[in-house]
N, C-alpha and C positions, 0 to 999 in steps of 0.2 A: 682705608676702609674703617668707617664708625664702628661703634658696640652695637649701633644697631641694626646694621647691615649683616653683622658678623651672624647676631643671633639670628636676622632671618634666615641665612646660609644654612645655619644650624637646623634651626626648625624643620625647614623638609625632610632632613636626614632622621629624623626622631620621629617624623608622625607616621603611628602606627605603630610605635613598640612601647614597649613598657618605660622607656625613659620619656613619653612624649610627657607625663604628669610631671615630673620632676621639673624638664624643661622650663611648661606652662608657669610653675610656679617665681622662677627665677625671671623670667620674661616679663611677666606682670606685678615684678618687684621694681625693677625698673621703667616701664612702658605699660600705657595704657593700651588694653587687648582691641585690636585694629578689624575686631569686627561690626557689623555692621545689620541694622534689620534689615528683609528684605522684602517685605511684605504689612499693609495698612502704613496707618499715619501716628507717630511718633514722636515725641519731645526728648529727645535728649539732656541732661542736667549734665551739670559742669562738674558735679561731685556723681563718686562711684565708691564702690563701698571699701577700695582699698584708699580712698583721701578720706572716707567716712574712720575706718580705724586709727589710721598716721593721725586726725585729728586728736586721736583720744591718750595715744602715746604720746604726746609732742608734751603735753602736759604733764605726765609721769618722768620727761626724763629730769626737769628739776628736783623733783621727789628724792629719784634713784641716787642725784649727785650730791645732794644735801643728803640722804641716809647713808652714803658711803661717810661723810665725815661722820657724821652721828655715829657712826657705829663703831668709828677707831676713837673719838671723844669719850663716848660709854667706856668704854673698854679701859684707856686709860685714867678714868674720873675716877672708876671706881677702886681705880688700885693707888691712887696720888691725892685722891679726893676733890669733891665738887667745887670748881673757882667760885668764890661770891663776888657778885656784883659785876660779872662777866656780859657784855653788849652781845650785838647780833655780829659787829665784825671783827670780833673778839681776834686775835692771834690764837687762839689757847684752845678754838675749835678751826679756825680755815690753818691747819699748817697741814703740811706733806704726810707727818706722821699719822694722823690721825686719817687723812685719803690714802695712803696705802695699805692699813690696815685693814678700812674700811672694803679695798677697791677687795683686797687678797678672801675674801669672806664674800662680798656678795655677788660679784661676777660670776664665782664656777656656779653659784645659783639660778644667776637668770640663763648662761651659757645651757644648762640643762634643762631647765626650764623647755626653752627656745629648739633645744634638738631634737630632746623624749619629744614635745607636744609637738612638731612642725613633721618629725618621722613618723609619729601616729598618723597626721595628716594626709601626709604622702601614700603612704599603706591603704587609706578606706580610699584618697581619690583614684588610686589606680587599679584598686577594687572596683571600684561603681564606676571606673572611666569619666573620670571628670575632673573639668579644674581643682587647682589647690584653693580653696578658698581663704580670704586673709582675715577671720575672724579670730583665727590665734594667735596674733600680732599684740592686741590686746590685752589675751587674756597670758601668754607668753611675759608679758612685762610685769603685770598686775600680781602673780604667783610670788616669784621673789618681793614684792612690797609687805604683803600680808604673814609672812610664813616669819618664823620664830630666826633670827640671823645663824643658831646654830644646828639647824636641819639637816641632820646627812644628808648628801648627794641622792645617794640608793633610795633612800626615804620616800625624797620629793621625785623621783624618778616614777616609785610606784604610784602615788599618788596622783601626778599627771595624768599617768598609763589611765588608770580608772578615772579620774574626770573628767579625759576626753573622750573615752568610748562612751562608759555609764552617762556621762550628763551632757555629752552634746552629739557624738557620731551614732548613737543606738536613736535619738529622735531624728535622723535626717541631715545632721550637720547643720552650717551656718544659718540663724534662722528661724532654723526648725525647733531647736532644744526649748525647755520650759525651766530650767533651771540654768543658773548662771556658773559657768563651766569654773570661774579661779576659784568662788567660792561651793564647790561642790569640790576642790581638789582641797580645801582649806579643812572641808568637813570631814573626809575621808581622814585626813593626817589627823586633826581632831580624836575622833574615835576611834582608830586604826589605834596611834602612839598618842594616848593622851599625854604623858609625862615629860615629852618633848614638847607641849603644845599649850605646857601651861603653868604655871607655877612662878616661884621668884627666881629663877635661875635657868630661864632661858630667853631673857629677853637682853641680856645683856651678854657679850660674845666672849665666850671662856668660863662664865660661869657657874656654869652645870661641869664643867671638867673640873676646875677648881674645888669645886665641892665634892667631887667625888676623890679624888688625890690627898683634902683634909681629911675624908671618912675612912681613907684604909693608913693613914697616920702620917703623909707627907707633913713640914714644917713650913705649910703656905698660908697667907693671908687670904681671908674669906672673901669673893667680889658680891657685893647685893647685885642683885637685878631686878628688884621689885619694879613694877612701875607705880604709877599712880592708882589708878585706878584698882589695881590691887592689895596697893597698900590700903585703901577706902575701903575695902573690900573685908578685910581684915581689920579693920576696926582703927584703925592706925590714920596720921594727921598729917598733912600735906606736906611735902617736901620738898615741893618745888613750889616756883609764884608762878602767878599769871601769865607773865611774861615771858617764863621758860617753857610751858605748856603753850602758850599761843604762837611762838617760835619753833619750838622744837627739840630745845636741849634735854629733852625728857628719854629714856628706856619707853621700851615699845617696838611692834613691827618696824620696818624701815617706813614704810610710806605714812604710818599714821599718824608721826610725832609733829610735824610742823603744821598747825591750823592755819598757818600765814600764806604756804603755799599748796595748801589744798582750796583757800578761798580764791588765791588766783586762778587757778588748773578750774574750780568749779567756773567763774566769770568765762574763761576763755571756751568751753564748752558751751556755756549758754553764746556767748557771741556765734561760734560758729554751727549753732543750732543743730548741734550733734544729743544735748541733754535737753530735758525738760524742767523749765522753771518750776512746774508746778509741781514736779515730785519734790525738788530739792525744798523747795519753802512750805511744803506741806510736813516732808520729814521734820524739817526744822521745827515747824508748831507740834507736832506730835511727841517729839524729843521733849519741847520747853512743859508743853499742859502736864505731861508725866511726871516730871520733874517739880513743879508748881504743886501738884497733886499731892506728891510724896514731904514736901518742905511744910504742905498745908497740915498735913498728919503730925507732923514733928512739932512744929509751931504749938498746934492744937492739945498736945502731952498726951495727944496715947500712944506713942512711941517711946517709950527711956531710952538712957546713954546706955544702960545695960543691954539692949536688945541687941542682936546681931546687923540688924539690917540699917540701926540706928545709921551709920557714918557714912553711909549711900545715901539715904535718905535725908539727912540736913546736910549735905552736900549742895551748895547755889545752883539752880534748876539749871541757869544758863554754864556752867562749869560743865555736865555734860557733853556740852560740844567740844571742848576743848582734849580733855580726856580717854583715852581710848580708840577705837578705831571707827566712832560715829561719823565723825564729818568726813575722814574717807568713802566710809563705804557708803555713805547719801550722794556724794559727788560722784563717786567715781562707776559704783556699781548698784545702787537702784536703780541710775538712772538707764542702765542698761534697755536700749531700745526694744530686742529681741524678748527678755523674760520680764517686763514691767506693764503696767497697765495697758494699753493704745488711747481709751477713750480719755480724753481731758477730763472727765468728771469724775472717771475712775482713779485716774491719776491720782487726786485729791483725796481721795479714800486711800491708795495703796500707800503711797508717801505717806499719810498720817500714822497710821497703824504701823508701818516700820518703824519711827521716832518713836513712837507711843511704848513697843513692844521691846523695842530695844533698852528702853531704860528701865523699863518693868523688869525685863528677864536680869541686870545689872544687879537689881537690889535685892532681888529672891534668889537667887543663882550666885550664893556667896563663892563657892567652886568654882566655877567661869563667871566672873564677873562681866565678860564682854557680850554683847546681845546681839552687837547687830548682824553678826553673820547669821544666825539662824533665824534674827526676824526677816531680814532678806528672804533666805529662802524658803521661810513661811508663807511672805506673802509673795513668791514666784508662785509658788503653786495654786494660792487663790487669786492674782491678778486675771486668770482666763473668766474664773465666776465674777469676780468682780465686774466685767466689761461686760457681760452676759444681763446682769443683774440693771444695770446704766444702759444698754440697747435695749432691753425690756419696758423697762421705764418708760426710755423716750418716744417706742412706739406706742405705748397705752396713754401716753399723753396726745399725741397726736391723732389717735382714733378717737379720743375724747372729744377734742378739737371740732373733728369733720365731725360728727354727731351731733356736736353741738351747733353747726352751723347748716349742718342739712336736715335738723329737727323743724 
């Protein structure tokens, strides 16, 4: 007898209790749901919204496996120091040591991730008696990429908690929500524990402990964790090249250090027409014109070196993208079907203004130098006006239109 003869054995015995949610869920982990319309006429599509999500993770698991090195590489960089002139297939970043470091750090993160948020799921579907839906698949992976490598458990546990009820199961669940659920759990730990959530000593794993074991008198060496963008931020001059920043060898979240393979993950989204081009390449010019903007100021001398904002701002417009969690979060979660514009025209608006605002809030926002989480969720909540403002329009064009042709 198959697995899937097994489970439909299974299945009679469970429908009608409280385990029938649980079941559903694991059934349609492996097996597409063998129902059927039965009534009008109907198109069936080949994709459903649990190959609609696996699309979206398929591309984060190179992310996760290049951040597990990154993250035993940091770790040990900073305590042996930065190799110069090191390649992409360097020994000295792919060895064992630095993947099991890496794996012992951010596994129990996505492992909880994946339990807290899929057992919140299970709770509201067998509340409202209805499928598990696999929109936390997603956002499930996407949590551990964005969140600081050394985040308590308990932490990120609470913080799931609240941004799967507060920002997507209190609208309806999958769908329904108007806010993008990993980065409303991003926000919460944000303002909840800022101290965890930001500074030079927690993007690098060990040391915020480190620092704290020098501050009550241990005889230990200090680890930096600055990243880039922080270190800009602070007035302070590059310390990595182009090349380690468009790779990856850089401190930062797990997901957001490699622009190499967030431009793949972005291509392979657009091929399977799961993202929209028009957000990503409109973020893109919205990020660059800002940027352009702020160098035009610099250039111009009513900025000095003395100003705080100075080192953001003659920062090379296109460096932005490299830097930080931008090209993440334009790839991965503007393009967020559910909270991002619908109409194509709007599109073009919401993508701009996320670039645009993301690198504005970078230069003003010496404190959190990273923007693009809250321009995300600035423009989640006006992408509905936005599409209102775009169907507006194109109706009063087209009454213009028939007026103009039945005058």
């Amino acid at each position: 007898m198959g697995l899937k003869e097994k489970l439909h054995n299974i299945k009679g015995k469970v429908e009608g209790t409280n385990w029938q949610t649980m079941f559903g869920a694991i059934h349609t982990l492996f097996y597409t749901p063998n129902e059927t319309t039965h009534s009008g006429g109907h198109l069936r599509g080949a994709d459903d919204l649990k190959r609609t999500m696996m699309n979206v993770v398929l591309p984060l698991i190179p992310l996760f496996i290049f951040g597990m090195f990154n993250v035993g590489f940091q770790h040990n960089a900073a305590i042996n120091g930065f190799p110069e002139g090191m390649g992409f297939f360097s020994s000295e970043f792919w060895n064992l040591e630095n993947l099991s470091f890496g794996a012992i750090k951010l596994l129990p993160l996505l492992i909880v991730s994946y339990v807290v948020g899929l057992g919140i799921e299970i709770i509201f579907a067998t509340i409202n008696k209805h499928e598990v839906e696999e929109g936390y698949f997603v956002t499930g992976m996407l949590v551990p990429l964005i969140i600081p490598i050394d985040t308590p458990l308990w932490m990120l546990a609470v913080a799931i908690i609240f941004g799967v009820v507060i920002g997507k199961e209190i609208f309806g669940g999958t769908g329904m929500n108007i806010l993008n659920p990993a980065l409303t759990i991003r926000a919460f730990l944000f303002f909840a524990y800022p101290t965890w959530m930001s500074g030079d000593k927690v993007w690098v794993a060990g040391a915020k402990e480190r620092a704290n074991e020098i501050m009550s008198g241990a005889e230990l060496d200090a680890i930096s964790g600055e990243t880039v963008l922080g270190a800009l931020a602070q007035g302070q001059d590059f310390a990595y090249s182009v090349s380690d920043m468009f790779l990856g060898f850089i401190p930062g979240s797990v997901g957001e250090t490699s622009t190499l393979l967030i431009l793949l993950g972005g291509l392979y989204l657009l091929y399977t027409k799961v993202a929209s081009w028009r957000i990503m390449v409109s973020s893109v010019i919205g990020a660059l014109v800002m940027g352009l903007i702020f160098n035009g100021v610099v250039n111009a001398g009513w900025i000095t070196e003395s100003s705080k904002f100075y080192s953001l701002m003659s920062t090379e417009f296109w460096h932005h993208l490299l830097i930080g969690g931008l090209a993440f979060g334009i790839v991965f979660m503007a393009t967020d079907p559910v909270t991002g514009s619908q109409t194509n025209k709007g599109k073009w608006y919401y993508g701009f203004f996320i670039g645009f605002i993301s690198v504005m809030i970078r230069v003003f926002n010496p404190a959190y130098p990273e923007g693009v989480m809250l321009a995300i969720l600035l423009m989640n909540v006006f992408a509905p006006t936005i599409d209102h403002y775009v169907v507006q329009g194109n109706v009063k064009r087209r009454l213009k239109r028939l007026k103009s042709k039945t005058a």
